[in-house]
RODREN-65036 format. One record per residue (C-alpha): residue number from 0; x, y, z. Coordinates in nm, 4 decimals, decimal comma. Layout:
residues N
<NUM <X Y Z>>,
...
***
This chain:
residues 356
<0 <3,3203 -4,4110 5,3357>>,
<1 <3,2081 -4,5714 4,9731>>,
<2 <3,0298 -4,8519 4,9200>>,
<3 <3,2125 -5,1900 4,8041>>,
<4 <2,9333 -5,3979 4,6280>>,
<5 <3,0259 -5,5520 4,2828>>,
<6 <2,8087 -5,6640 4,0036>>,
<7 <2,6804 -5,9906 4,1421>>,
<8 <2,5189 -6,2161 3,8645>>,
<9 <2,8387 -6,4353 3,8271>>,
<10 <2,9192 -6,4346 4,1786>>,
<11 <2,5727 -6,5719 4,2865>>,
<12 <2,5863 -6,8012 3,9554>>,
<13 <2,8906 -6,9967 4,1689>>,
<14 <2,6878 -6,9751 4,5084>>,
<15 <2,3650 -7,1728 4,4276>>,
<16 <2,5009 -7,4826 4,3181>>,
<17 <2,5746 -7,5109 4,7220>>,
<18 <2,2006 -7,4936 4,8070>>,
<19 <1,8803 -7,7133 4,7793>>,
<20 <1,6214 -7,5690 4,5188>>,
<21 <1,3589 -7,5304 4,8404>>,
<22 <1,5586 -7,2841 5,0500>>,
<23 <1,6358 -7,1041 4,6927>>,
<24 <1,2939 -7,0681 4,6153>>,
<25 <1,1959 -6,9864 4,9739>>,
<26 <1,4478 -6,6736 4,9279>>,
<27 <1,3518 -6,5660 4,5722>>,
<28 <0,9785 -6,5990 4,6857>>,
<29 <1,0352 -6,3512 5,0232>>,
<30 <1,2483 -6,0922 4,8567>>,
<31 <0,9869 -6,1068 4,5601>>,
<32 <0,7045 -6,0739 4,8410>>,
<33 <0,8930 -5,7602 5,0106>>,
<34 <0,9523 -5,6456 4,6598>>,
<35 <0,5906 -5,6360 4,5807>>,
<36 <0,4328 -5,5644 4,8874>>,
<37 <0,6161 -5,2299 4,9010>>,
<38 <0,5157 -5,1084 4,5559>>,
<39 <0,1370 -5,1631 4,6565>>,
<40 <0,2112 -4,9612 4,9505>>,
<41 <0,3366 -4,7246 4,7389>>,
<42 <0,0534 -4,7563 4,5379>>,
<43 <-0,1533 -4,6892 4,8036>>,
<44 <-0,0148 -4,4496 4,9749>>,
<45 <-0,0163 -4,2024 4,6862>>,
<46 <-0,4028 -4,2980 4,6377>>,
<47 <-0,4363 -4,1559 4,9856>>,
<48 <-0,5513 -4,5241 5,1081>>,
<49 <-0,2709 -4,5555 5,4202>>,
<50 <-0,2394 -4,2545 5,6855>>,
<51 <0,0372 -4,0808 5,7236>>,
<52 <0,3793 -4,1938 5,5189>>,
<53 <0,5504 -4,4845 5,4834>>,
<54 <0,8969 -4,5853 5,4623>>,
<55 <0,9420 -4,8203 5,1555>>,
<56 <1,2749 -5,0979 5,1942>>,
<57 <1,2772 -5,1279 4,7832>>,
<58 <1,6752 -5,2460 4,7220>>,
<59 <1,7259 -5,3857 5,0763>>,
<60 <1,5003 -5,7173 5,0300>>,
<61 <1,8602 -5,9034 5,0375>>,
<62 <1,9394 -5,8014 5,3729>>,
<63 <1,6314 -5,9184 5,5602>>,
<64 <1,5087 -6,2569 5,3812>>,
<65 <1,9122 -6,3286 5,4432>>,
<66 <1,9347 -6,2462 5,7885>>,
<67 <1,5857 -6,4105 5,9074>>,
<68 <1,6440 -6,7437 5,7484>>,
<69 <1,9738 -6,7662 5,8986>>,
<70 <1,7746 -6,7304 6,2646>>,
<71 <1,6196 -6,9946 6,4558>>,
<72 <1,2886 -6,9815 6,5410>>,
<73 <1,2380 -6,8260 6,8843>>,
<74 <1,5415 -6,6205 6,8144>>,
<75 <1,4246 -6,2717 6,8118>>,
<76 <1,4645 -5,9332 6,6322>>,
<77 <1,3815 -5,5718 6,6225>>,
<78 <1,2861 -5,3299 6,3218>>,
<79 <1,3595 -5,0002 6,2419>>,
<80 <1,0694 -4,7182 6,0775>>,
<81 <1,2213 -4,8669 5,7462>>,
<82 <1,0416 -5,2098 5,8798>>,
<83 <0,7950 -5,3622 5,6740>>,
<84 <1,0651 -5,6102 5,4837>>,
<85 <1,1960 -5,7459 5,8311>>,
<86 <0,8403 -5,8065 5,9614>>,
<87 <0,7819 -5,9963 5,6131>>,
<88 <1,1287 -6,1964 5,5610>>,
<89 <1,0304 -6,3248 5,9365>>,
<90 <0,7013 -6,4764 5,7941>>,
<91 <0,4029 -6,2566 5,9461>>,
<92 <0,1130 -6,3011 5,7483>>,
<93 <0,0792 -6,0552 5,4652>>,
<94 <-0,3311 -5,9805 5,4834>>,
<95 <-0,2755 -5,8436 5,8270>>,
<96 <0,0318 -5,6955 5,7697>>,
<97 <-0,1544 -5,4447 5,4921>>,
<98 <-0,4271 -5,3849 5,7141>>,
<99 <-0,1816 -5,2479 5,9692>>,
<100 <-0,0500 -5,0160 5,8047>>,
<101 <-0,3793 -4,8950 5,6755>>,
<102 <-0,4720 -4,8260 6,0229>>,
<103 <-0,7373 -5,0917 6,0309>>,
<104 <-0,9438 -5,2890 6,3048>>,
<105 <-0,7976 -5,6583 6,1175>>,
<106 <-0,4471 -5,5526 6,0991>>,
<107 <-0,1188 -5,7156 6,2385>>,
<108 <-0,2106 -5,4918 6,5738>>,
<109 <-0,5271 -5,4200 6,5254>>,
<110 <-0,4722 -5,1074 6,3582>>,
<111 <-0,2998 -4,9514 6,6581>>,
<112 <0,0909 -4,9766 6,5349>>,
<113 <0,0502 -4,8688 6,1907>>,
<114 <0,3337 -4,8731 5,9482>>,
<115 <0,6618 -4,7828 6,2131>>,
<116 <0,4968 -4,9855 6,4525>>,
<117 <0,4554 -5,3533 6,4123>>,
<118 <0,4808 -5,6157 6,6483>>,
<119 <0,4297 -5,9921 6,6476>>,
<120 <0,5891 -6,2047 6,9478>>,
<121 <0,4768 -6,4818 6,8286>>,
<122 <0,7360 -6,4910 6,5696>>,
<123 <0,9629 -6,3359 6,7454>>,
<124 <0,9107 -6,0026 6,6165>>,
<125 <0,9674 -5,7533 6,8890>>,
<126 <0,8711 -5,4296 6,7325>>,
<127 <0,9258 -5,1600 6,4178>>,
<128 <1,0397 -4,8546 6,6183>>,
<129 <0,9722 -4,5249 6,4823>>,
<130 <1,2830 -4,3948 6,7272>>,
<131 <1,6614 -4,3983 6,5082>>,
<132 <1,8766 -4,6386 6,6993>>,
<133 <1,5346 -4,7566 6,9723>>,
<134 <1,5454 -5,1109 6,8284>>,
<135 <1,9096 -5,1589 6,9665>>,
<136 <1,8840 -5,1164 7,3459>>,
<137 <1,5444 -5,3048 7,2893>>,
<138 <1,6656 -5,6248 7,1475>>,
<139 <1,9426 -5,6218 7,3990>>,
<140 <1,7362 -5,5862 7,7333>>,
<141 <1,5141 -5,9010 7,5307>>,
<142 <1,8149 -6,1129 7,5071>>,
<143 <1,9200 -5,9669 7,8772>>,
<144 <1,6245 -6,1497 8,0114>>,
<145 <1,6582 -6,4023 7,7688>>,
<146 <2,0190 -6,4994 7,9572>>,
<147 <1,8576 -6,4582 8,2877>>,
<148 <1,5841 -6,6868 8,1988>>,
<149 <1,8670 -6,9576 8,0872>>,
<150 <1,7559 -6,9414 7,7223>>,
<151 <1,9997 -6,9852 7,4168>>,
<152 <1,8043 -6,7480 7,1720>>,
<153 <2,0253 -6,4507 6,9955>>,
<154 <1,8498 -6,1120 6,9157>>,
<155 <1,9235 -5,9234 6,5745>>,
<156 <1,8688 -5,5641 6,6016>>,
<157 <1,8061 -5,3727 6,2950>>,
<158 <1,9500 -5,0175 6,2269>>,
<159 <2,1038 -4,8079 5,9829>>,
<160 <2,3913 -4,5619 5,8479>>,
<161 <2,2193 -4,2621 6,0362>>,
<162 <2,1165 -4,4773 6,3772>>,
<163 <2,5194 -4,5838 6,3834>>,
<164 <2,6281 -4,2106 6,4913>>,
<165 <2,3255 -4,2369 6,7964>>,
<166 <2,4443 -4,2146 7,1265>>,
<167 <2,2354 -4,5166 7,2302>>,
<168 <2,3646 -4,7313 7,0009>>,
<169 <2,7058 -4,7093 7,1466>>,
<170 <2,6359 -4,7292 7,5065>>,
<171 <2,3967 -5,0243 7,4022>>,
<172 <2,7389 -5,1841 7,2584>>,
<173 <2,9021 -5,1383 7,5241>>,
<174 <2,6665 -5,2955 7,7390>>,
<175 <2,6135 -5,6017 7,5647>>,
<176 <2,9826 -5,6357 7,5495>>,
<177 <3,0275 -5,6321 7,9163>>,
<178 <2,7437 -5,8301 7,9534>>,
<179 <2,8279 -6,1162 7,7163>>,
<180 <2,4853 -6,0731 7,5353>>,
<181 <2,4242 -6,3301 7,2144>>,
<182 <2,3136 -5,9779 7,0020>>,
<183 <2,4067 -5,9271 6,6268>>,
<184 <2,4014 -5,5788 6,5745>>,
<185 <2,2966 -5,5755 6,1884>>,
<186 <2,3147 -5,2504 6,0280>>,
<187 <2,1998 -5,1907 5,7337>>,
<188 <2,4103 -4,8757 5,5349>>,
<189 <2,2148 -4,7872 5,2313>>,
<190 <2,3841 -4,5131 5,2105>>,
<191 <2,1880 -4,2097 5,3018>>,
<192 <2,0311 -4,1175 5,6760>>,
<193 <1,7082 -3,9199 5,5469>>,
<194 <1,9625 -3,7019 5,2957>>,
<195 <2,2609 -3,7074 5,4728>>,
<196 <2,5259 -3,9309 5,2891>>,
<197 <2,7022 -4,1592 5,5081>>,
<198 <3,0540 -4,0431 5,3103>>,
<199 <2,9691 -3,7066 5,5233>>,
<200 <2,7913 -3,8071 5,8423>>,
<201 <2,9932 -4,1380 5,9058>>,
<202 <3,3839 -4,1098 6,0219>>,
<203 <3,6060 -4,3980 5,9994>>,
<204 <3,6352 -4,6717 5,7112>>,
<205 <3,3318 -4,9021 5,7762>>,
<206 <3,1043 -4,8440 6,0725>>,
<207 <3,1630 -5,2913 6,1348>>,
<208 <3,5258 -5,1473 6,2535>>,
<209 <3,3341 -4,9707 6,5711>>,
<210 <3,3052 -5,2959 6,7275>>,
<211 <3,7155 -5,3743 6,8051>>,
<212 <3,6286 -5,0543 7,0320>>,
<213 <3,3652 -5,2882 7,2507>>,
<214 <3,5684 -5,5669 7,1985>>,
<215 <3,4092 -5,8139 6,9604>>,
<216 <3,3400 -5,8998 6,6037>>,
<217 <3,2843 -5,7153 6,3160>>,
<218 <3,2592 -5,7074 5,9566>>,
<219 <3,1178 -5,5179 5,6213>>,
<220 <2,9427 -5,7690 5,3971>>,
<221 <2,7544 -5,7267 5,0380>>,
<222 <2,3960 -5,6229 5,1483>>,
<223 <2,3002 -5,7185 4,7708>>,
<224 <2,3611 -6,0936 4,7383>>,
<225 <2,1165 -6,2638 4,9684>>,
<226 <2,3557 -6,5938 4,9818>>,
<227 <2,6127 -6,3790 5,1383>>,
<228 <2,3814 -6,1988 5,3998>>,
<229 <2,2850 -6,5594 5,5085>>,
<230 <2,5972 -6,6933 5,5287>>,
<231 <2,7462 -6,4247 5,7216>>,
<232 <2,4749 -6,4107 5,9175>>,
<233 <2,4136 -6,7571 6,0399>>,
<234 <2,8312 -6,7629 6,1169>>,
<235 <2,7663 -6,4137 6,3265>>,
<236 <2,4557 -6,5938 6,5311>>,
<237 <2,6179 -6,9306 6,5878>>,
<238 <2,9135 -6,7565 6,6747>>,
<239 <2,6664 -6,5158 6,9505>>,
<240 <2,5063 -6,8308 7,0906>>,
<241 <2,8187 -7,0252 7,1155>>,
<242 <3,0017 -6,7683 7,2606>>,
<243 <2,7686 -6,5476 7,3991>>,
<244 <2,9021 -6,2054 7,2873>>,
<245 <2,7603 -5,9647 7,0117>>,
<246 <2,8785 -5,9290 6,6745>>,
<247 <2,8538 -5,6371 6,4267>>,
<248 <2,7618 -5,7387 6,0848>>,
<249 <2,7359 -5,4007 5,8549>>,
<250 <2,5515 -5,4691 5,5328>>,
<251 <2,6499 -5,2524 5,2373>>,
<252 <2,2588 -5,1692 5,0417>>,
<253 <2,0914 -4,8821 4,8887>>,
<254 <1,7463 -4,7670 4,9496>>,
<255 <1,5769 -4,7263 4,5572>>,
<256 <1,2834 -4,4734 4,7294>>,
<257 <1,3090 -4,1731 4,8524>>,
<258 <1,3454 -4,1713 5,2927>>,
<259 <1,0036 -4,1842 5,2820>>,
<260 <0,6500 -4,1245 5,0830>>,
<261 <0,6286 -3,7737 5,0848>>,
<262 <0,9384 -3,7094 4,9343>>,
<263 <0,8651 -3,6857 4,6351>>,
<264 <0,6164 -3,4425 4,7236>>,
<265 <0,9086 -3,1778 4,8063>>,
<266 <1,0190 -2,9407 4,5934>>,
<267 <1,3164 -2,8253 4,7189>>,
<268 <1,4840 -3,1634 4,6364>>,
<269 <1,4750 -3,0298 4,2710>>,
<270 <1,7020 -2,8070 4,3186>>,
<271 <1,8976 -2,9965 4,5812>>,
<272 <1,9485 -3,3501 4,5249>>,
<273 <2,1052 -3,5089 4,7553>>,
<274 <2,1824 -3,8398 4,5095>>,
<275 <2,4461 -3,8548 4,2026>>,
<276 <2,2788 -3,8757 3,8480>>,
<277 <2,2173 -4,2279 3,8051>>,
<278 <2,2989 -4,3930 4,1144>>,
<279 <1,9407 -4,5815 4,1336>>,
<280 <1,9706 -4,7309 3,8474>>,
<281 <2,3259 -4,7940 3,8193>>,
<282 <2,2444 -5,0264 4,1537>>,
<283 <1,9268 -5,1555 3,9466>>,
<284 <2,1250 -5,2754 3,6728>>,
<285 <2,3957 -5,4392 3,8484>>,
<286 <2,3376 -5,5586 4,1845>>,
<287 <1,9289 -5,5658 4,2225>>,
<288 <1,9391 -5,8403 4,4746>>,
<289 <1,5863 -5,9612 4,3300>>,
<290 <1,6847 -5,9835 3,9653>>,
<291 <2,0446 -6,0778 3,9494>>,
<292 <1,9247 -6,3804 4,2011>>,
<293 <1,6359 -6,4491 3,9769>>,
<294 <1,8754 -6,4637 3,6738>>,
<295 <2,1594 -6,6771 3,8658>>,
<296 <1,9030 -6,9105 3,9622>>,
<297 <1,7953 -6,9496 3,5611>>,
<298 <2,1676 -6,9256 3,4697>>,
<299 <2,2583 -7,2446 3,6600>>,
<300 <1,9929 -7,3916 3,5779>>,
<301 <1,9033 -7,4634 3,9537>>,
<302 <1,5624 -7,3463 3,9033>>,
<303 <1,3248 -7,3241 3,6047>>,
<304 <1,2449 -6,9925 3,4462>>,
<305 <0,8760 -7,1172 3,4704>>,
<306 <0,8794 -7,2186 3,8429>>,
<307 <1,0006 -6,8571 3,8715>>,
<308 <0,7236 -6,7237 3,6665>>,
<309 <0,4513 -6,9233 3,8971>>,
<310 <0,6140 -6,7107 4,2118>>,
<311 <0,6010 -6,4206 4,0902>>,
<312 <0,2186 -6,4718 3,9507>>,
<313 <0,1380 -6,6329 4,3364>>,
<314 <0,3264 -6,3408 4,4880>>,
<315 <0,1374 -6,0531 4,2554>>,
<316 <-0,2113 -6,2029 4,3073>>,
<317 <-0,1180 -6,2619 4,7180>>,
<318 <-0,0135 -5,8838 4,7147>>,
<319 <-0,3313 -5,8038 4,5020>>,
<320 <-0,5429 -5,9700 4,7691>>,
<321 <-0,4076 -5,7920 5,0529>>,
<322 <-0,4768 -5,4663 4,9207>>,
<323 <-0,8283 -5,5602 4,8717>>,
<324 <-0,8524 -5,6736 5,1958>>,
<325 <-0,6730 -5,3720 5,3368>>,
<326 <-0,8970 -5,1383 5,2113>>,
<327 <-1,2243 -5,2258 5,2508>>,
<328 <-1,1963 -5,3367 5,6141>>,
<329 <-1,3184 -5,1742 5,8780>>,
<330 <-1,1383 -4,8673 6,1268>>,
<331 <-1,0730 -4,9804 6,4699>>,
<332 <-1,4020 -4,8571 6,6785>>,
<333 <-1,3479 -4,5090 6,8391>>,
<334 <-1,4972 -4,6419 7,1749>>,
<335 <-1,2144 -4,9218 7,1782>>,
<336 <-0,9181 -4,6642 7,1360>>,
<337 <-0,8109 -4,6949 7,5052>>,
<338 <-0,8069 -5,0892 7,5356>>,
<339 <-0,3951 -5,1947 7,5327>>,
<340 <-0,2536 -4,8562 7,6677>>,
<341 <-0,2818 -4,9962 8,0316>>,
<342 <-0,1718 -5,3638 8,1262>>,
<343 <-0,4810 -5,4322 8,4155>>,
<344 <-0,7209 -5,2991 8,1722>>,
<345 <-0,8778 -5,1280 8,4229>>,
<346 <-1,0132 -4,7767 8,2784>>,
<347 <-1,1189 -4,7057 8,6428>>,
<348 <-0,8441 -4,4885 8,7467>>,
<349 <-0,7991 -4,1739 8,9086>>,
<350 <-0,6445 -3,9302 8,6781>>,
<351 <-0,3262 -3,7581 8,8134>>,
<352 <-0,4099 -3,4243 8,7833>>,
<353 <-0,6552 -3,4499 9,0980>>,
<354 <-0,3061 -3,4753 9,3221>>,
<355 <-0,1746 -3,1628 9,1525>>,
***
């Protein structure tokens, strides 16, 4: 496999002429947010502020802020451990979402979820899932009671390259094909499952051909232009409603970090890269879906260069903030860890082991 994606300036130069200056700014503004949010947590996370690592979505920001506008709002989706710019392009609030991955007592869930772990139902955000591939079956059994319930929401399940080879995923496919489930199976190829390039790992031409096996839609789309992902995407959900069958839609991205925090921490991966020379930054210069929006939005003159330069001042300072507020609150109580692990709350139970 190789990826397709072109350099994008000109192309999204002729797209935004099509579009009212308040969605465009609502997009520049996300993918900026996502953008910044994740270099704090980098940030951070090197300053030994969050526990454990995190898995930054630096290069992606097109896919998600494209995908989640183009959803309703009870439609629902699921994340991946690559999550935070899902979570954040579906509009959960950015204080809490910092807190949560710093483990603490004010964060998204309390502290308890953590970076792979996020979940907000109120938005329709049905959970980050440290598992490759978990976020597929999930989504589906959602929009499996969904159906039952006689609702019309669609579900959009995150994965990626690696997650496309899992055993779930497939059967998961399968089922929602038989089924007639209104899922969009959104993956997300950036190209590289932990090290493993997808040109070695990932047989066929383009993993959107899979679904004419489970007998519905498919197709391979430009991950990097955030017009495209959102026009793609709202045709693949209105077609899942309408219809009620899934529909592949395989983004074509690249990940700027490493698979996660530590990497750069290992020092085999001198020796043995698994990237070509130059491949970051030949993306960066090219087909950055922040800055070649930012500069087709200038080019067009569909938005001022100094309405741009307010967002990304709001945006820096809102990061700012959250990073404050991350870090100096407080560590869920130790006496509180066992509230939410059982539904009746009842901590009166006798354990199993006496029936042993």
């Amino acid at each position: 496999m190789s990826h397709n994606v072109p350099a994008q300036t000109e192309t999204l130069q002729s797209q935004v002429s099509d579009y009212e200056e308040g969605l465009l700014l609502e997009m520049y503004r996300r993918m900026q947010e996502i953008r910044e949010f994740e270099r704090k947590a980098s940030d951070l996370s090197d300053a030994g502020e969050l526990p454990g690592a995190v898995h930054l979505y630096l290069g992606q920001e097109a896919v998600a802020v494209g995908t989640c506008l183009a959803l309703a709002d009870d439609d629902i989706i699921g994340s991946t451990h690559r999550g935070h710019g899902h979570v954040l392009a579906r509009g959960a609030d950015i204080d809490a979402m910092m807190a949560e991955i710093a483990g603490k007592e004010p964060g998204l869930n309390r502290g308890r979820g953590g970076s792979m772990h996020m979940v907000d139902f109120s938005l329709g955000i049905y959970g980050c899932n440290a598992i490759v591939g978990a976020s597929v079956p999930h989504v589906a059994g959602a929009i499996l009671s969904s159906k039952l319930d006689g609702d019309d929401r669609v579900g959009v399940s995150f994965f990626g390259d690696g997650a496309s080879n899992e055993g779930v995923v497939h059967e998961t496919m399968n089922m929602a094909s038989v089924w007639d489930l209104p899922v969009v199976f959104l993956c997300e190829n950036n190209g590289y499952a932990v090290s493993t390039s997808d040109d070695y790992a990932v047989a066929g031409d383009s993993i959107a051909d899979r679904a004419d096996g489970y007998g519905f839609p498919g197709k391979t789309i430009n991950g990097q232009n955030v017009l495209t992902v959102y026009e793609e995407v709202q045709e693949a959900v209105e077609q899942a409603r309408e219809a009620s069958q899934p529909y592949l839609v395989e983004c074509e991205t690249l990940r700027y970090s490493g698979h996660f925090s530590g990497e750069k921490a290992l020092s085999w991966l001198e020796d043995r890269p698994y990237r070509p020379d130059g491949e970051v930054d030949d993306w960066k210069e090219a087909r950055d879906p922040v800055a070649t929006f930012r500069e087709a939005l200038a080019a067009a003159d569909v938005v001022a260069e100094e309405r741009l330069d307010e967002v990304d001042a709001e945006v820096a300072d809102e990061i700012d903030a959250a990073a404050e507020f991350a870090v100096e609150s407080e560590y869920p109580p130790a006496e509180r860890a066992p509230e939410d692990v059982y539904a009746d709350q009842d901590y009166s139970y006798t354990p199993a082991t006496k029936y042993r």
